[in-house]
C-alpha positions, 0 to 999 in steps of 0.5 A: 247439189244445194248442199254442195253450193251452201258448202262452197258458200260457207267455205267462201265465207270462211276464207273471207273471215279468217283474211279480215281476222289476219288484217285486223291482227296487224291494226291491233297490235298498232292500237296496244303499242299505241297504247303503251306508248301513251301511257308512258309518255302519260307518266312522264307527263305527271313527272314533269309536271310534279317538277314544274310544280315543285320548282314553282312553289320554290320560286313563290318562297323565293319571291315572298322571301325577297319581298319581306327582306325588301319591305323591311329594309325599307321599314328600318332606312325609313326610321334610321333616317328621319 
């Protein structure tokens, strides 16, 4: 009779793990397609700002080259006109 109890009981306990394995199932597949959707977007993140970076440093070039055209103008009206 004891045995048949902690039998039951161990049966119980079976059934009640193996529902909570399926249920978790479903919450561990969200968490990988989480993932993998952060790690693309992650990538595509570094891609955008390897693009900004890069058309900043042109934008600098830009800058720098109007700036030292400009001063020099002023450089060349400044001894053309005394």
């Amino acid at each position: 009779r004891r045995a048949e109890a902690s039998m039951l009981e161990v049966s119980s306990l079976s059934h009640m793990f193996a529902s909570k394995i399926e249920q978790q199932s479903h919450q561990v597949e969200t968490l990988f397609t989480d993932a993998e959707s952060t790690s693309e977007n992650l990538t595509l993140g570094n891609r955008y700002i390897d693009s900004a970076a890069k058309h900043s440093r042109d934008f600098r070039l830009l800058v720098l080259t109007f700036l030292l055209v400009a001063s020099l103008s002023l450089i060349f009206l400044d001894w053309y006109y005394p």
